[in-house]
TORPA-4810 file (N, C-alpha, C, O; in nm, 3 decimals):
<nodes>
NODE_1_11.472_6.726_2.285_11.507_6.586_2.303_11.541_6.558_2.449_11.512_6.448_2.495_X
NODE_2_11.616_6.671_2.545_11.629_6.653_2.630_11.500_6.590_2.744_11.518_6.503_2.830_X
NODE_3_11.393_6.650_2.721_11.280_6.668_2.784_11.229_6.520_2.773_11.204_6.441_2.864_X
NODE_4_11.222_6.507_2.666_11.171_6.341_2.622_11.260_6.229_2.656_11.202_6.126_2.622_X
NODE_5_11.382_6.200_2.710_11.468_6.171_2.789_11.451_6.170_2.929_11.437_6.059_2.981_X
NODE_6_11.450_6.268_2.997_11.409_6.297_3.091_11.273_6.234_3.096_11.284_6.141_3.176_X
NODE_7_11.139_6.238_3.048_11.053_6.177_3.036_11.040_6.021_3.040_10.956_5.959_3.106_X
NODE_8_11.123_5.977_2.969_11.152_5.839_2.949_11.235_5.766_3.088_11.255_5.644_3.089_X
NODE_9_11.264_5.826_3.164_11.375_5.812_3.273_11.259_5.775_3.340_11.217_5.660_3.359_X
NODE_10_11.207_5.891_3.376_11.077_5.940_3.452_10.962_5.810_3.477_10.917_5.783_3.588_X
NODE_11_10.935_5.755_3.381_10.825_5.693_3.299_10.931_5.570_3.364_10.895_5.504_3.461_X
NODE_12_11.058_5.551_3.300_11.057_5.383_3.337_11.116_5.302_3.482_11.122_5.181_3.504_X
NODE_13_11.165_5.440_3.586_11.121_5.428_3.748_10.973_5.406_3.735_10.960_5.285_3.715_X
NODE_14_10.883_5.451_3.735_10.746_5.432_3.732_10.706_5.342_3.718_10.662_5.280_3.815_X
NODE_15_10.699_5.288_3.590_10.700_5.162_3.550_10.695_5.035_3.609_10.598_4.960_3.610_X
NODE_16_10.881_5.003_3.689_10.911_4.939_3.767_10.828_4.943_3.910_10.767_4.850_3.964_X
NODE_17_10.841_5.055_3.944_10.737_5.099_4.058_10.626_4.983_4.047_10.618_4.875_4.105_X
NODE_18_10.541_5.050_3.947_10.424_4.980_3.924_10.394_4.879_3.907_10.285_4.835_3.942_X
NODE_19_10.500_4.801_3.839_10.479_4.652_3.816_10.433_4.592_3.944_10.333_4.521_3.933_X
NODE_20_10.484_4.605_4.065_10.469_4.518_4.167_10.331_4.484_4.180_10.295_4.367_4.191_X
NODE_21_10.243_4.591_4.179_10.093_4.568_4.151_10.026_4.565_4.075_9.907_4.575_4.104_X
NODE_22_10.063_4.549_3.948_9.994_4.484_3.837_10.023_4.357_3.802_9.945_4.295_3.730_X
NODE_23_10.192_4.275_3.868_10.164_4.130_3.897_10.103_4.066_3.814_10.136_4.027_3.702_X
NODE_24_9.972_4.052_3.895_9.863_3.987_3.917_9.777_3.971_3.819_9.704_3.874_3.797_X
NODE_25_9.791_4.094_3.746_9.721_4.108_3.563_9.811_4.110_3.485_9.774_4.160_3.378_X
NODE_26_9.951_4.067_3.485_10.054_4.038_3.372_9.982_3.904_3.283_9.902_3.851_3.361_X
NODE_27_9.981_3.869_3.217_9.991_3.700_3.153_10.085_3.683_3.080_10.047_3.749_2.982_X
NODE_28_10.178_3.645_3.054_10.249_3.567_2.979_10.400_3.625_2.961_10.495_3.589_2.891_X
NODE_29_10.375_3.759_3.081_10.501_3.835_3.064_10.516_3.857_3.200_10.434_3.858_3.292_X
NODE_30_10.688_3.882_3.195_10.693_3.891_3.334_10.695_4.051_3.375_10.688_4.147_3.298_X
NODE_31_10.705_4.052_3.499_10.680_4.193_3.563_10.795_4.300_3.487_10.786_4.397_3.411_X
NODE_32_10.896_4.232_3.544_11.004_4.344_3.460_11.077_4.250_3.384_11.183_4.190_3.399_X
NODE_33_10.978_4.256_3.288_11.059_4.198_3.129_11.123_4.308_3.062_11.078_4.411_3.013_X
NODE_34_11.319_4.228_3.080_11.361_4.365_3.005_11.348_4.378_2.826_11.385_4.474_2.757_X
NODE_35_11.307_4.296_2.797_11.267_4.268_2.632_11.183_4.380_2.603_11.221_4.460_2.517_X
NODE_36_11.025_4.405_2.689_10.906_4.443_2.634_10.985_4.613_2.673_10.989_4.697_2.583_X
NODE_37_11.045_4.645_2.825_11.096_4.757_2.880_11.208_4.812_2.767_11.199_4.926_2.720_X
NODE_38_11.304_4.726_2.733_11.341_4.806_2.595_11.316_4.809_2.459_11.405_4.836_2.379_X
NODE_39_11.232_4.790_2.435_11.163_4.776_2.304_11.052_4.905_2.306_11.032_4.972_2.204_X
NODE_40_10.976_4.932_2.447_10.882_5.063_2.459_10.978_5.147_2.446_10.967_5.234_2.359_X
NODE_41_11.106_5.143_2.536_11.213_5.261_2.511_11.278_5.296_2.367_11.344_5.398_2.347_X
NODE_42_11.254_5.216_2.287_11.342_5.249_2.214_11.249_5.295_2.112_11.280_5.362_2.014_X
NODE_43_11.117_5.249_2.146_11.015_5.301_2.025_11.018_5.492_2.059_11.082_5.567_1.986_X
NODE_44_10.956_5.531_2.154_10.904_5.637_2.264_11.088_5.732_2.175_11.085_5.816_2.085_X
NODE_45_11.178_5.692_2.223_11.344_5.754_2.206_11.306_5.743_2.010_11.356_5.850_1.974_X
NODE_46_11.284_5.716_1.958_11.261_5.698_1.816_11.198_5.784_1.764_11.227_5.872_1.683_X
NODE_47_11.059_5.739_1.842_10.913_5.850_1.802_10.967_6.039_1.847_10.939_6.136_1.776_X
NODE_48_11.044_6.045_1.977_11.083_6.160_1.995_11.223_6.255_1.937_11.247_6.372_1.966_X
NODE_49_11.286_6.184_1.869_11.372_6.216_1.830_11.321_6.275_1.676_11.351_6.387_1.636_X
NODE_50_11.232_6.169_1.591_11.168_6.209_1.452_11.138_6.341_1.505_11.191_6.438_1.451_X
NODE_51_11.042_6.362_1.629_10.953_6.485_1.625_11.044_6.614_1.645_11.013_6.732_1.626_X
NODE_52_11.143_6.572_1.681_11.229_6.681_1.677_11.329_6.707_1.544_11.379_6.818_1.526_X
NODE_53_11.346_6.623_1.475_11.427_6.656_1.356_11.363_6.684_1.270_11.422_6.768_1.202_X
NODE_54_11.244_6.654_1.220_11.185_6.682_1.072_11.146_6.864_1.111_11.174_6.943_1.021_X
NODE_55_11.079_6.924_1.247_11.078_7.041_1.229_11.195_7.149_1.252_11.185_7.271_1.247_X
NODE_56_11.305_7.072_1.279_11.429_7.108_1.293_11.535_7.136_1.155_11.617_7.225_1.131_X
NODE_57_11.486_7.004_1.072_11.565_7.004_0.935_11.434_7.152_0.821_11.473_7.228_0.732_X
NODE_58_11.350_7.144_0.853_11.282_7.185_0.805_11.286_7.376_0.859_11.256_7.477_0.797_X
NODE_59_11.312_7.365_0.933_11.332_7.551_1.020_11.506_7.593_0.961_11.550_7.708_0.958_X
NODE_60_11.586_7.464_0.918_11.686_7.507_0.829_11.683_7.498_0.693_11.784_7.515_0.626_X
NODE_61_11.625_7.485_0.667_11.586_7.572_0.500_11.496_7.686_0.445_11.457_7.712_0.331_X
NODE_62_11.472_7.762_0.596_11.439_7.897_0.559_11.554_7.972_0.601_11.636_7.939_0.686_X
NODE_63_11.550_8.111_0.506_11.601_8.184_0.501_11.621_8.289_0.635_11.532_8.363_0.678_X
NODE_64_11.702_8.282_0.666_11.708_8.350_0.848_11.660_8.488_0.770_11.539_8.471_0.773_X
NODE_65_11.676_8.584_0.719_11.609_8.713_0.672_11.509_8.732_0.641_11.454_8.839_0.669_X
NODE_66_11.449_8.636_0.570_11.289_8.611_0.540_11.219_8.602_0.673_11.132_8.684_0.702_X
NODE_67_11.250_8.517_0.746_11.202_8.487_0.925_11.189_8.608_0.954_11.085_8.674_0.953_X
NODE_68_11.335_8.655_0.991_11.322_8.816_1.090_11.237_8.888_1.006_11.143_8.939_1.067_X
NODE_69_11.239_8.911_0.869_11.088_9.006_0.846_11.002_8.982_0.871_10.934_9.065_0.932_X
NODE_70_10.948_8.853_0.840_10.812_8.863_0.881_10.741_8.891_0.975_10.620_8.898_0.956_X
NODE_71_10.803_8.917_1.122_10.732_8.967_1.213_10.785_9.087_1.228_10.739_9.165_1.311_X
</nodes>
């Protein structure tokens, strides 16, 4: 989760960055609309957090002894 955080940080300096020159191909939104900017964040922080818990909840319902044998 950390990583995807960091990612998201990453991504929405960028973002801002970028707007300045895409301007020009916005329509109907503004450059740094904080509506659309937290609404991607919170999807992206959502989507990465699922991907980390379902194989997380799921790696705790095996048996830690069963694991170490098998390899």
């Amino acid at each position: 989760m950390k990583l995807a955080l960091i990612g998201v940080a990453i991504g929405l300096g960028l973002a801002f960055w970028v707007t300045r020159y895409m301007a020009t191909m916005l329509f109907g939104v503004e450059p740094t609309d904080a509506t659309t900017f937290g609404g991607i964040t919170a999807i992206l922080v959502a989507v990465a957090l699922l991907a980390c818990y379902l194989p997380g909840r799921r790696a705790t319902k095996v048996e830690p002894t069963i694991s170490l044998r098998y390899e």
